[in-house]
C-alpha positions in Angstrom: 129.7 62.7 -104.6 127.0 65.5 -103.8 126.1 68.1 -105.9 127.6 70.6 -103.3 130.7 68.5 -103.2 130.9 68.9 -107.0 130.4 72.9 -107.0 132.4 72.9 -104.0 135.1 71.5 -105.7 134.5 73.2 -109.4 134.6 76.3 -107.9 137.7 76.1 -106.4 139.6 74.2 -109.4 138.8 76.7 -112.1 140.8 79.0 -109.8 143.7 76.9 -110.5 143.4 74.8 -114.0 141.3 75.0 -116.8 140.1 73.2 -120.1 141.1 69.6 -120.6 142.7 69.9 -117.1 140.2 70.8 -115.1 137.8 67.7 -116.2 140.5 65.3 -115.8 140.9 66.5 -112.3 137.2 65.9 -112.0 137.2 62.9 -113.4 140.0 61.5 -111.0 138.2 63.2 -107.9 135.0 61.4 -108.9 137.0 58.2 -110.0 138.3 58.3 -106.2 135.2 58.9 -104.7 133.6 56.4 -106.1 135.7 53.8 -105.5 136.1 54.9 -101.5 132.1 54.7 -101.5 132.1 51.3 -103.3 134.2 49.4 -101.6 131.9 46.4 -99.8 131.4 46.5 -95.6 132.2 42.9 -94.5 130.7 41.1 -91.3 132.4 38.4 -90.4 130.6 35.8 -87.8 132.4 33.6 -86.0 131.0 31.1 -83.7 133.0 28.9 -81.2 133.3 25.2 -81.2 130.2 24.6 -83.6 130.6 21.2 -85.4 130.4 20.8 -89.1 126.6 19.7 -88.6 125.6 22.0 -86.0 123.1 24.0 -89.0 120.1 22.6 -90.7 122.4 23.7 -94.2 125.0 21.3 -93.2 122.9 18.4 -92.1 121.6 18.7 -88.7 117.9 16.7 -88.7 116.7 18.7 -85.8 118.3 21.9 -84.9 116.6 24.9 -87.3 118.9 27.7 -88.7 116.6 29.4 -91.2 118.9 32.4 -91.9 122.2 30.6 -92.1 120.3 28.3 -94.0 118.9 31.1 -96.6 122.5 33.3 -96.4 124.2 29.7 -98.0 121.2 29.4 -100.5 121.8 33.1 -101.9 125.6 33.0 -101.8 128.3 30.1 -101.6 128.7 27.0 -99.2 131.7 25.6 -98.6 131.8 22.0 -97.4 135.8 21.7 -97.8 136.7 24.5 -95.1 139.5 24.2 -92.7 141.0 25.6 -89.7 144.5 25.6 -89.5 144.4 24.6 -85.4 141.7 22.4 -84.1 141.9 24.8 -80.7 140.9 28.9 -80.0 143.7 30.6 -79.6 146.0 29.6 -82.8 142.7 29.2 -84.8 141.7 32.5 -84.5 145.5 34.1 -84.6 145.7 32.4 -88.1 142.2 33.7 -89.2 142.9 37.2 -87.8 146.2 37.5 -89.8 146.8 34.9 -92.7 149.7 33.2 -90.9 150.6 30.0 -89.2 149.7 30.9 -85.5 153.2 28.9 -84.6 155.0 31.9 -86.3 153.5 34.5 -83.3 154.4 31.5 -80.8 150.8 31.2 -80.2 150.6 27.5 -81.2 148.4 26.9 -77.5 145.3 28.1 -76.1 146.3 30.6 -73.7 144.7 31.5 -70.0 144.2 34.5 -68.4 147.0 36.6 -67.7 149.5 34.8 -69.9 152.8 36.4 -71.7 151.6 34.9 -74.7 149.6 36.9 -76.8 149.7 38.5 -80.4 152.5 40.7 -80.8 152.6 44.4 -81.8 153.9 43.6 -85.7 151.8 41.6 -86.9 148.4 42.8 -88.9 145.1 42.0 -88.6 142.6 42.0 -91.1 141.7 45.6 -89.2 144.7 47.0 -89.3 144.9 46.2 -93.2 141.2 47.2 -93.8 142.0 50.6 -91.6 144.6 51.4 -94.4 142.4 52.0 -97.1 139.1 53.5 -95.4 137.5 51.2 -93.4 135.7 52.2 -90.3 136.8 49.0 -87.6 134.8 47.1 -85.1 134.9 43.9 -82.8 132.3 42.2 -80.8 132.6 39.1 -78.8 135.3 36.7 -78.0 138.7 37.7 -78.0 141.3 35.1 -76.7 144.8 36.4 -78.1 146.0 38.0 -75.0 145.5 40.4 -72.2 149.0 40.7 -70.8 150.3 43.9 -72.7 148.5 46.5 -74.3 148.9 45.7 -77.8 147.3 42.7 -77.1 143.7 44.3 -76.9 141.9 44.3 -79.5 142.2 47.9 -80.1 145.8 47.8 -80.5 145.1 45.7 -83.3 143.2 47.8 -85.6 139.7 47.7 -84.2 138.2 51.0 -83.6 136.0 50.1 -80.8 135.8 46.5 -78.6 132.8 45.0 -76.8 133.1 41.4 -75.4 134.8 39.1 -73.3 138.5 38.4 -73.6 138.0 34.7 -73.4 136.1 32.2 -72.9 133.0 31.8 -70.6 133.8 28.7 -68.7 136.8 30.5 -67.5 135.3 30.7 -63.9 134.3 27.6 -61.0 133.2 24.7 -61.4 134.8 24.6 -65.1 138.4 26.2 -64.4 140.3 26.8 -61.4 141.2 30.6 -61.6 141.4 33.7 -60.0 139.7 35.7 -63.1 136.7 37.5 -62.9 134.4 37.6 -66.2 133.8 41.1 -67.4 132.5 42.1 -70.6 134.5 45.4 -71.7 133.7 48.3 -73.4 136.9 49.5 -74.9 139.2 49.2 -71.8 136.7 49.5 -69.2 134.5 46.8 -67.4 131.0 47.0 -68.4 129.0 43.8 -67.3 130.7 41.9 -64.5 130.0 38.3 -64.1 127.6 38.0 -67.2 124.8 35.2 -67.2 125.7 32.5 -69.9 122.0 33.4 -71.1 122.7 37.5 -71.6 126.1 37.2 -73.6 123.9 36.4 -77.2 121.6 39.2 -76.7 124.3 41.6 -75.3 126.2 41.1 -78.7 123.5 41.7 -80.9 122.3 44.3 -79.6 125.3 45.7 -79.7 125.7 44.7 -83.2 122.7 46.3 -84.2 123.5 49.9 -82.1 126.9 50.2 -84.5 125.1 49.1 -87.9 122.3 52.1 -87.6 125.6 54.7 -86.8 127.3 53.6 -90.3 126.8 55.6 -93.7 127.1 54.5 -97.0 129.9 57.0 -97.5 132.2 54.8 -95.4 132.7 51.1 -95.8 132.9 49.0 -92.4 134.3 46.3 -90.6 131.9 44.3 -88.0 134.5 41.2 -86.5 131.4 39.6 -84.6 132.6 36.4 -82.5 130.1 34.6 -80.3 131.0 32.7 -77.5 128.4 30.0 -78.5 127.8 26.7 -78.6 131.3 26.9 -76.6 130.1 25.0 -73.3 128.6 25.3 -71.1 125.5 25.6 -73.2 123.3 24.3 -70.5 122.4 28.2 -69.1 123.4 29.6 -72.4 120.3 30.3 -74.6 117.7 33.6 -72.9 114.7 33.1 -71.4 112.6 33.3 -74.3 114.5 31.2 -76.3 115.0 28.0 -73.7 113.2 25.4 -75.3 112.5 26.2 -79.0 114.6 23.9 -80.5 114.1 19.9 -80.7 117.8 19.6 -80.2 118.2 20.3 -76.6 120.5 23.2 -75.0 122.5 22.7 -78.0 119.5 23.5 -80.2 118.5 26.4 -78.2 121.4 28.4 -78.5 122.4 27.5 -81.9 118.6 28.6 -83.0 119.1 31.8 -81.2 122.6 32.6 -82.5 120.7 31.9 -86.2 117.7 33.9 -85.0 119.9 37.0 -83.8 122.0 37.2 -87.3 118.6 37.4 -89.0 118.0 40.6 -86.9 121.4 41.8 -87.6 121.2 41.6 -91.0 117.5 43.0 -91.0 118.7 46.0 -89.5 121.7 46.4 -92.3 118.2 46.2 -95.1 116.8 48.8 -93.7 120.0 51.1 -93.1 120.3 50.9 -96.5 123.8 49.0 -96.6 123.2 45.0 -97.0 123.6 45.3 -101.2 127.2 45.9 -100.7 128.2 44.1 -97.5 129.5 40.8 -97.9 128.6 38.8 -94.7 131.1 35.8 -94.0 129.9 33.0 -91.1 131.7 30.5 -89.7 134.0 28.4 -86.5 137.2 28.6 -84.9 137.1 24.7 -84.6 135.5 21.8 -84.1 133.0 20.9 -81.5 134.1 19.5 -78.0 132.6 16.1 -78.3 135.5 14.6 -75.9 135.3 17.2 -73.0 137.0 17.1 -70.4 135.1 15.8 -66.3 135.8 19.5 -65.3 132.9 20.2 -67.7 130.4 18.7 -66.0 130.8 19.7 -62.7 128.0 22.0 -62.5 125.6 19.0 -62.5 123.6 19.9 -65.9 126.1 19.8 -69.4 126.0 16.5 -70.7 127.5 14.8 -73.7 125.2 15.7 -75.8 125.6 19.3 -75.3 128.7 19.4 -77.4 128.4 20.0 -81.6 128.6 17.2 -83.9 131.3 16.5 -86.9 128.8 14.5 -89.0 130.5 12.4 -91.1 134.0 13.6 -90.0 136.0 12.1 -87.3 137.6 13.4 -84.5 136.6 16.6 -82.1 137.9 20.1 -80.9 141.4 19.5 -80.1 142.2 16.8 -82.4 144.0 17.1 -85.8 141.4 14.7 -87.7 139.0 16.2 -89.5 136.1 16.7 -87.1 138.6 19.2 -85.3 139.5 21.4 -88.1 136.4 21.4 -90.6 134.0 24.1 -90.2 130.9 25.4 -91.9 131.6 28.3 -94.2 129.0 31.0 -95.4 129.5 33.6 -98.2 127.3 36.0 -99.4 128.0 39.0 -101.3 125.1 40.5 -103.8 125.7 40.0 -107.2 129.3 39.0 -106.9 128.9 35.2 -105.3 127.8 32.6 -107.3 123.6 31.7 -106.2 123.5 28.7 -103.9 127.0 27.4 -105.1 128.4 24.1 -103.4 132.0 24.5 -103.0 134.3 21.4 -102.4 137.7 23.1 -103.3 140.0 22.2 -100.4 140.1 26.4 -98.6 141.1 27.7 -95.1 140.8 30.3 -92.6 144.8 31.4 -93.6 143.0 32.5 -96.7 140.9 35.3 -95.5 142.7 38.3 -95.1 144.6 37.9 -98.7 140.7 37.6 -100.2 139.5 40.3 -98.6 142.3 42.0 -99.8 141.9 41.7 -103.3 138.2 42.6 -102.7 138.8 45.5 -100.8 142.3 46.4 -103.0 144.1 47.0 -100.1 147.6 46.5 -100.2 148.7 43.0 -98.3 150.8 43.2 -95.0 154.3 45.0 -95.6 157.2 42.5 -93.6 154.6 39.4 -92.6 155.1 35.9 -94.6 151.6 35.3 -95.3 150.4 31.3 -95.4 147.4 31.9 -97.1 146.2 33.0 -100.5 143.5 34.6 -102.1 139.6 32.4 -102.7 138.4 34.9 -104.5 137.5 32.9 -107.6 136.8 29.9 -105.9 134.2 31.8 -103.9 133.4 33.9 -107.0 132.5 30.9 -108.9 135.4 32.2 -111.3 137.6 28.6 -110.9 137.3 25.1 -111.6 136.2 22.8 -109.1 139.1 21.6 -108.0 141.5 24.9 -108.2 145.2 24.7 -107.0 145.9 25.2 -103.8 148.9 25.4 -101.8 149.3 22.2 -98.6 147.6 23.7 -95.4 148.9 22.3 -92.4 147.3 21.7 -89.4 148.9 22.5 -85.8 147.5 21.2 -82.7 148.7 21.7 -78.9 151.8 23.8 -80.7 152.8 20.9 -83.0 152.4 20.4 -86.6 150.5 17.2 -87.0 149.3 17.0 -90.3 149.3 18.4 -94.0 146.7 18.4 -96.6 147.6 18.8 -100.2 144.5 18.1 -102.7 142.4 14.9 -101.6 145.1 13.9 -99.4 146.0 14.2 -95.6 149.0 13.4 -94.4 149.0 12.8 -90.3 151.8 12.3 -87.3 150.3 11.9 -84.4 152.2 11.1 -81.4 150.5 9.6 -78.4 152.9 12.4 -76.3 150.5 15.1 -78.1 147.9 15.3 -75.5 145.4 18.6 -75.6 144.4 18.7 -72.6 140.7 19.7 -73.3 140.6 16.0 -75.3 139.4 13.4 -72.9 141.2 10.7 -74.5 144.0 10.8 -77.2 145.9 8.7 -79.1 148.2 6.2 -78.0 151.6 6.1 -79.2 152.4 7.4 -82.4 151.0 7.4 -85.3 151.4 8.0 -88.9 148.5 7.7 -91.6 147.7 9.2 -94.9 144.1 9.1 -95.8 142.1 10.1 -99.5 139.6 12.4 -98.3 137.6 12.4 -101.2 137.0 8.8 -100.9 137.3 8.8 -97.2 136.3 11.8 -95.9 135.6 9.8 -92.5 139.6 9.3 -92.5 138.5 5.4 -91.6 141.3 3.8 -94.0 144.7 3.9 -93.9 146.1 3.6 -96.5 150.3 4.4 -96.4 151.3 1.2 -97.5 149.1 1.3 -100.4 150.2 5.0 -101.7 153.9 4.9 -100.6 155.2 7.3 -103.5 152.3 9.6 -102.2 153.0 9.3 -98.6 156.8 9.7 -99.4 155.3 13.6 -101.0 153.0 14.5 -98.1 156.1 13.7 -96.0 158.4 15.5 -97.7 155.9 18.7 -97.2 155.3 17.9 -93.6 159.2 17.9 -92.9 159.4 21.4 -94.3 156.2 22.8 -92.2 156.9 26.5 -92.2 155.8 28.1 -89.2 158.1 28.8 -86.8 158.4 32.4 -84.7 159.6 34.7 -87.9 158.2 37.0 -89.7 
């Protein structure tokens, strides 16, 4: 509070209390405040279908991600960090609102034009954030709709929109459709037909032209959510950044996408407002290490474009663990834990109920959340191992799998097919693996652990996430 805000108010109180009164008015002015003014800005990053070792931090030999890198060496690492859909659309529905993306009957990626898309009652992490203060902004990928107007991103609680509704291979030779790619500002086209190469650069820079407009006085929202290392990566990375990295197209964008945060964040230093912003990075799934011929049709992606899992098996539209495991960055000053390695089994449902204990804002009236609150696990308040609830994973609209502790429960049926996965399994299947042990998911072992397996199942039959509320 200023000292003119304090006379200000003085002045006009003593008009109307006195004594004892009068200071606890004060004190509850200030108290209120105070709190408005301390409440943390969040940035959260999101990048699209990076693999598990796509940073240097996560065990990529080659490609270089020296901010990433130091961001997990100051805060907290997660290396046990799951997606609840190994695909966009759901992926980014769950992480956007806490719930099972089957429950908004957005359980499949959806194309341009589509009825799907997220509906008017459910809340966002905006809309929440909104409620108590926060300033609201989205950059990037949006991919939850574009049929009816609450499907925009400013009809769910952000403030202001730059970016692409979906993705960029939505356009010849990679998808046969009539859509044109525009980058929007709000509701109107901006850039039509943007180069692979400018989308990075256009998002930071419009990154950095809303961090110098906020004040300390009001706390802020930055949703920030590349389009990269989704393919085509081949035209992706800028002129001045093709060929920098030892790791091929892949490399190059990934290094740039790591370069650009560091100028994002370098910005927030000097406005003043990187002590109390807590800056969150991560996927919406895995990488596409089994894409589809389509993909290749320009003549220059090859195989080797797509992410890695590292040890994980599996890819971007499959259930295993390669699909739905994702690096997971958190760094807030003085409150996260210094270069903590976190194993404790968490997921992208269990976002908005953290920041909402962070935040104290009040959790979604009339919305069955499916996540819960990290905060000590991220923190470093809890054990190693803390409680948490099964997550289950949903792929191509159908639950396929729950994960309860170590273990992962999986029914695949060969009738399941994604049709981004190039191949898929045949028949059905049903496995249980140890993930500590396994973390590869090479051993099957549901004859071994039958009373377990006879659990998981139990949990798997009661999967929750139908369309309610």
């Amino acid at each position: 509070m200023t000292i003119a805000k304090i006379k200000s108010f003085t002045n006009y109180t003593f008009k109307a209390v006195s004594g004892k009164w009068l200071i606890a008015v004060i004190i509850l002015f200030f108290a209120a405040e105070v709190q408005a003014q301390q409440r943390p800005n969040i940035i959260f990053v999101l990048a699209d279908d990076m693999g598990y070792s796509d940073l240097s931090c996560y065990g990529n030999p080659v490609i270089k991600t020296p901010f990433l890198d130091k961001m997990a060496q100051k805060g907290v690492r997660e290396t046990n960090y799951v997606v609840s859909s190994p695909a966009c659309t759901p992926s980014r529905a769950s992480l956007l609102t806490g719930r099972y993306a089957s429950r908004m009957n957005l359980g499949i990626v959806i194309p341009p034009g589509s009825d799907l898309g997220l509906a008017d009652q459910e809340v966002t992490i905006a809309e929440m954030l909104k409620g108590v203060g926060y300033k609201t902004a989205m950059i990037g990928k949006w991919h939850l709709g574009d049929h009816r107007p609450f499907n925009h991103p400013m009809a769910q609680g952000f403030d202001s929109y730059y970016g692409l509704l979906y993705s960029h291979d939505y356009r010849s030779p990679y998808v046969k459709t009539d859509t044109t790619l525009k980058i929007f500002r709000n509701h109107t086209p901006e850039v039509i037909k943007p180069a692979d190469s400018s989308i990075v650069d256009l998002y930071t820079n419009e990154a950095i032209r809303y961090i110098r407009k906020q004040k300390k006085d009001k706390p802020f929202f930055l949703y920030l959510a590349h389009n990269m290392p989704h393919l085509p990566v081949a035209f992706a990375s800028s002129k001045r950044n093709t060929g920098r990295s030892d790791g091929g197209h892949l490399g190059d964008v990934v290094e740039q996408l790591d370069a650009s945060l560091a100028e994002i964040w370098s910005v927030l230093e000097k406005q003043g407002l990187a002590d109390n912003t807590i800056f969150m990075f991560s996927s919406d799934n895995g990488p596409w290490i089994e894409f589809p011929s389509r993909m290749s049709g320009d003549g220059a992606t090859k195989r080797w474009d797509a992410g890695t899992a590292g040890v994980f098996r599996g890819s971007k539209g499959q259930s295993y663990e390669g699909g739905v495991r994702e690096p997971f960055i958190v760094y807030w000053k003085n409150h996260t834990p210094v270069g903590a390695s976190v194993t404790s089994m968490v997921s992208n449902l269990d976002v908005l109920p953290t920041l909402a204990q962070w935040t104290n804002a009040p959790l979604p009236k009339g919305r069955t959340l499916d996540g819960q609150s990290i905060s000590d696990v991220l923190l470093g308040k809890a054990p190693a191992h803390p409680k948490h609830r099964e997550i289950y994973i949903v792929n191509n609209g159908i639950c396929e799998a729950v994960k309860l502790g170590d273990w992962k429960y999986l029914e695949i049926s060969g009738n399941n097919q994604n049709s981004g996965i190039l191949s898929a399994p045949q028949g059905a299947k049903t496995e249980l693996f140890n993930l500590s042990y396994d973390p590869s998911e090479r051993t099957n072992v549901i004859e071994e652990y039958p009373e377990i397996a006879k659990q998981l199942k139990a949990l798997f039959d009661k999967f929750p996430g139908k369309t309610e509320n």
